[in-house]
C-alpha positions in Angstrom: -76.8 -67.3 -19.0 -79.2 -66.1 -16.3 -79.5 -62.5 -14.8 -81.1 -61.7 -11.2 -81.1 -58.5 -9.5 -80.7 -57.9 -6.0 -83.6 -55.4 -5.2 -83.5 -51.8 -4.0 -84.9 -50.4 -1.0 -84.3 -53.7 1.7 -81.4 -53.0 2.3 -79.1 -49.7 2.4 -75.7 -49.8 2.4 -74.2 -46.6 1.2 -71.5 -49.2 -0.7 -74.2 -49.8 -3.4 -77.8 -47.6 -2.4 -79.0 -44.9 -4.8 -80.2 -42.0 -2.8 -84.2 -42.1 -3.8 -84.2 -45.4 -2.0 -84.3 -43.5 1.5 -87.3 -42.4 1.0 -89.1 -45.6 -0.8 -91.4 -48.0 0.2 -93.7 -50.9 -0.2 -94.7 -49.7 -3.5 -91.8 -48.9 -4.8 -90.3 -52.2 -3.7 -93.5 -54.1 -5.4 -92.9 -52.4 -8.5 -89.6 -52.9 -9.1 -90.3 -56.7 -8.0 -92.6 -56.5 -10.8 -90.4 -54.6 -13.6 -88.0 -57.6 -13.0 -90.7 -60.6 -13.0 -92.1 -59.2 -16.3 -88.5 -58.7 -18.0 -87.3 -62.1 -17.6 -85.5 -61.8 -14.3 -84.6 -65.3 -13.0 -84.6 -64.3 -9.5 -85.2 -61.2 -6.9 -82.8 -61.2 -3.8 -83.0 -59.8 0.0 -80.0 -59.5 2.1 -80.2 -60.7 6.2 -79.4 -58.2 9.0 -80.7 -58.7 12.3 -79.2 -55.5 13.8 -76.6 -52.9 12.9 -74.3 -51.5 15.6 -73.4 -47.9 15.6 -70.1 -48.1 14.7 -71.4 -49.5 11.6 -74.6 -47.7 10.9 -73.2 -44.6 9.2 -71.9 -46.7 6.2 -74.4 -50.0 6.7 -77.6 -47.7 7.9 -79.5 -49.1 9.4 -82.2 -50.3 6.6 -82.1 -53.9 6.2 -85.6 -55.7 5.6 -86.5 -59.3 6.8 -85.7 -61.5 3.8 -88.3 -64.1 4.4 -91.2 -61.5 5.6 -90.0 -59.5 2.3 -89.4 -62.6 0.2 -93.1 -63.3 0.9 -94.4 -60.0 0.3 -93.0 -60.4 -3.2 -94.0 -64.0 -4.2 -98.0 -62.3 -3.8 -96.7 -59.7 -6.2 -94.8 -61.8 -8.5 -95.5 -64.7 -10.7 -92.4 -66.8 -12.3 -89.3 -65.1 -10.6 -87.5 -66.8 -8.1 -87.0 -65.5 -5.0 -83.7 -66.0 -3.5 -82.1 -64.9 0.1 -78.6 -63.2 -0.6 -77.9 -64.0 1.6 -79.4 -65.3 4.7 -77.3 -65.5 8.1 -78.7 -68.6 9.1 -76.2 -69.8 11.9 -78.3 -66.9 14.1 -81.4 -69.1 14.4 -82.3 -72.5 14.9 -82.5 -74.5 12.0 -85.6 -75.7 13.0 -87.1 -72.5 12.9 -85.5 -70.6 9.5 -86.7 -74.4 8.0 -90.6 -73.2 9.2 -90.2 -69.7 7.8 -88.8 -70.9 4.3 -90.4 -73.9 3.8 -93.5 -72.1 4.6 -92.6 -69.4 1.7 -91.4 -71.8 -0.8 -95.0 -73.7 -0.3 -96.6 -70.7 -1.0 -94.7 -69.4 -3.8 -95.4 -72.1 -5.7 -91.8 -73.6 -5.1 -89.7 -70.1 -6.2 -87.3 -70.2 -2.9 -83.4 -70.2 -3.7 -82.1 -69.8 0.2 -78.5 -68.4 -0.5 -76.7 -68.4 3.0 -73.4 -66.9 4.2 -71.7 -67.1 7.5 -72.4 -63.1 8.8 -69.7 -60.5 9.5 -71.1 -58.5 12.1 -70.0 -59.6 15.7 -72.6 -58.0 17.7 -75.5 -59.5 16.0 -74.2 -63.1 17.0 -73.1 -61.8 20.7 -76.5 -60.5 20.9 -78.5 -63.8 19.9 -76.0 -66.0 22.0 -73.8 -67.7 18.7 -70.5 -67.4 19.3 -69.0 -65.6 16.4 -66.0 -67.0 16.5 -67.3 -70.5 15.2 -69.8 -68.8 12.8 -68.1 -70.9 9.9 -68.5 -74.3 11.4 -72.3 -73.2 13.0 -72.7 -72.5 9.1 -71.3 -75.4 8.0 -73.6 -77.8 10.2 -77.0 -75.7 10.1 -76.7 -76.8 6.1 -76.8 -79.8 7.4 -79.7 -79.2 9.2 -81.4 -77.4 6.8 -80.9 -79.8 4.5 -82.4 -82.5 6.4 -85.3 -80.1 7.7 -86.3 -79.0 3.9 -86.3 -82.6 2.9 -89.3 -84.3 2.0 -89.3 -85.7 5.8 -92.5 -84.8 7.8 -90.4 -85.3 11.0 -86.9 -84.5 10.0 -84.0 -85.7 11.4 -80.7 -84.1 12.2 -77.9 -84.7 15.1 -75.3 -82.9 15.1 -72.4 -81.1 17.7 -74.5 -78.1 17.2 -78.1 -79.1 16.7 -80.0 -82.3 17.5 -83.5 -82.8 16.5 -86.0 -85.3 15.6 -89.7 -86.7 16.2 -91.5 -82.6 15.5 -93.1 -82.8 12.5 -93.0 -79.6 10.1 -95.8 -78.8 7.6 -96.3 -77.6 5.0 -93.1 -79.3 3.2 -91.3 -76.9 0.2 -93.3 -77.1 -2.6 -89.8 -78.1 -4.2 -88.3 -82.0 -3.7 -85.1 -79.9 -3.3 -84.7 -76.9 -2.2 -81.8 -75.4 -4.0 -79.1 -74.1 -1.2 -76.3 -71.3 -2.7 -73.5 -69.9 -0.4 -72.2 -66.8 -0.6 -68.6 -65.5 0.4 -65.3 -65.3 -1.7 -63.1 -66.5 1.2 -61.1 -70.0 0.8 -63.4 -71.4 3.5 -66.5 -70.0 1.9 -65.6 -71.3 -1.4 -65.0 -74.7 0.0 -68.3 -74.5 1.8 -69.9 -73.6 -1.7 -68.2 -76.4 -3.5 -68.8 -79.2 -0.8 -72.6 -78.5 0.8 -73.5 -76.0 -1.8 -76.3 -76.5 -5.0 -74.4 -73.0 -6.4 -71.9 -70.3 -5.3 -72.3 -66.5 -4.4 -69.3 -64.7 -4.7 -68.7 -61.7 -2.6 -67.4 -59.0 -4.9 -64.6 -61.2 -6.6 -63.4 -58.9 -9.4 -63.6 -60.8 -13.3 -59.9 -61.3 -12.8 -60.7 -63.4 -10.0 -63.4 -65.4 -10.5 -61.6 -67.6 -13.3 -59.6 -69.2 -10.1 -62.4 -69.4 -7.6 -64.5 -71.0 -10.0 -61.4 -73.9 -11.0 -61.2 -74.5 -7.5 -64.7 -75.1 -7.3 -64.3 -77.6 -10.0 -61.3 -79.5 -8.5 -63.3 -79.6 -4.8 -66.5 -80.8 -6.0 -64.1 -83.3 -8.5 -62.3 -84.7 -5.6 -64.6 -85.1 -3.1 -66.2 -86.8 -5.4 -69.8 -84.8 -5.3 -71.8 -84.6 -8.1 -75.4 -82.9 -9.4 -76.2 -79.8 -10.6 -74.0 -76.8 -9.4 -74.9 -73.0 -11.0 -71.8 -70.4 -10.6 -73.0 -66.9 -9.9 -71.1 -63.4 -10.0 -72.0 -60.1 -9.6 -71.5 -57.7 -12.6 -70.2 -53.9 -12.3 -72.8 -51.6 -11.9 -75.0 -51.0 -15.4 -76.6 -48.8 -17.4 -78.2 -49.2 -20.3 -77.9 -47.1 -22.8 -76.2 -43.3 -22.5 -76.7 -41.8 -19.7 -77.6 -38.1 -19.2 -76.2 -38.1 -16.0 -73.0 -38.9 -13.9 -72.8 -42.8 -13.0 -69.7 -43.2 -12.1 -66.5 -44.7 -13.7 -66.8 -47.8 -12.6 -70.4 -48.4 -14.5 -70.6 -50.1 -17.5 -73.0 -48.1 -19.7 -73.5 -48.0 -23.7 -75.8 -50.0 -26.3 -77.7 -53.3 -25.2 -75.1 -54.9 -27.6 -71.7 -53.7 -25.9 -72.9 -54.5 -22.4 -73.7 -57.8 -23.5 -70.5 -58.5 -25.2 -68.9 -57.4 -22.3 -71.3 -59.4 -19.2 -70.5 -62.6 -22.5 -67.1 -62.5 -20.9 -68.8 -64.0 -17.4 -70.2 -66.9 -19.4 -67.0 -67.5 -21.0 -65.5 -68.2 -17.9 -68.2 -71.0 -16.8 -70.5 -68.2 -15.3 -74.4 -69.5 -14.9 -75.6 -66.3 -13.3 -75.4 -62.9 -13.1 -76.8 -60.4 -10.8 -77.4 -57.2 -12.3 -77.5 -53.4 -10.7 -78.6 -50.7 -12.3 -77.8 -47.4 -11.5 -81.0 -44.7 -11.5 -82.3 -41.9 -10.5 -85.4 -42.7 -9.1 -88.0 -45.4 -9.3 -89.5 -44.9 -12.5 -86.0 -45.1 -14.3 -84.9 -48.5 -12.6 -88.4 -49.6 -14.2 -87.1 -48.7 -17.6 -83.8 -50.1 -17.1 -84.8 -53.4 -15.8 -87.5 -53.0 -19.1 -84.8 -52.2 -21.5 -82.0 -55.0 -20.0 -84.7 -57.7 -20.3 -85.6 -56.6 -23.9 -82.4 -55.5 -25.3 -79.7 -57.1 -23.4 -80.6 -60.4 -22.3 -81.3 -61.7 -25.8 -78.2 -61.0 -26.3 -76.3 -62.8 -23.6 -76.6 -66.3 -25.3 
């Protein structure tokens, strides 16, 4: 089984932020990009905001980097660790144009880009860039399309569609990959659909363990009768971790104690036909992520098989 992280500092959500990230940067960002290339990491994630609204601000803030601009940052920094968007909103720009800004990053990195997408849940950023958010689901639904098509190994891609219609504009450079893996994110019944019918892999929003075992048999059955086949990888998202005891107050809902106990318990995911987990790791400051990404590569991972 896998393990990503979803990285600190690009985005700030009081739901999940420690507070030293307020006050972090570049460096810090780079480093921590860095701890988790060198402990085994599979992937490094950035979330997609265009703009927060001020009813939203005080629990969101307003601290949400660019995923591609950051994605790219990081590939320069990084050498094996795949670099995913989690997730990007693409149904607020033209597919033509997110296809130019990650095809152009997965060229450079080498062929690293996972582009995890979701369908947004923030009204005023699609009022604002002219999507009706009302539709988000079926915009999301046919910019995969798109995307697809666009990502391909086409010079001039092709793609008509209700939404989108494109063809004779060549793009270079292609990916680096022949196929760019798509995952999508979202736990609802029209986002798991979504993942199990145009999807390479699934992103679940939060779905609790008791959950997932469901989700993940519907995936099955969708996938089974629609009759689509190839690769698929099953994600979750684990409780919040520390490894090891902590000295300090982490909360009751984080799983802490010795590399082997938090393996047999994140064992449970795999059990249930999990491929992936992303990781978060509760710390005080930057120095002490470092160490915990350190000690979960080194101590827990080997574990996890």
């Amino acid at each position: 089984m896998r393990y990503g992280i979803q990285l600190p500092v690009q985005s700030q959500s009081t739901l999940y932020a420690e507070p030293w990230e307020t006050a972090a940067g570049p460096d810090d960002l780079v480093a921590v990009a860095r701890a988790a290339d060198r402990a085994g990491f599979a992937y490094i994630a950035s979330c997609d905001h265009v703009g927060v609204p001020r009813r939203l601000a005080a629990a969101m803030s307003t601290i949400w980097y660019d995923p591609v601009a950051t994605l790219a940052f990081l590939a320069a920094a990084t050498e094996r660790t795949l670099l995913l968007s989690h997730v990007a909103v693409v149904g607020l720009r033209h597919p033509l144009l997110s296809a130019k800004q990650y095809a152009t990053l997965d060229h450079l990195s080498g062929g690293r880009l996972i582009l995890g997408v979701g369908a947004g849940h923030v009204r005023e950023e699609f009022d604002v860039l002219g999507v009706d958010f009302a539709r988000r689901g079926a915009v999301l639904d046919e910019s995969i399309d798109a995307l697809r098509a666009a990502l391909g190994p086409d010079e001039f891609p092709e793609h008509h569609g209700k939404q989108y219609a494109f063809a004779g504009l060549g793009q270079r450079p292609r990916p680096a990959q022949e196929h760019v893996p798509v995952w999508v994110g979202g736990s609802s019944p029209a986002a798991v659909r979504r993942a199990a019918l145009k999807g390479d892999g699934w992103l679940p929003q939060g779905d609790p363990r008791d959950r997932l075992p469901a989700q993940i048999a519907r995936i099955h059955r969708l996938r089974e009768e629609a009759g689509v086949e190839g690769p698929f990888t099953v994600g979750a998202i684990a409780e919040p971790l520390y490894v090891g005891t902590p000295a300090w107050d982490v909360g009751r809902r984080t799983l802490s104690g010795p590399p082997p106990a938090l393996a047999e318990s994140l064992r449970a995911y795999r059990a249930m036909g999990v491929h992936q987990v992303q990781v978060r790791l509760r710390s005080r400051g930057r120095a002490e992520l470092e160490d915990q990404i350190a000690a979960f590569g080194a101590e827990v991972a080997p574990c996890l098989d």
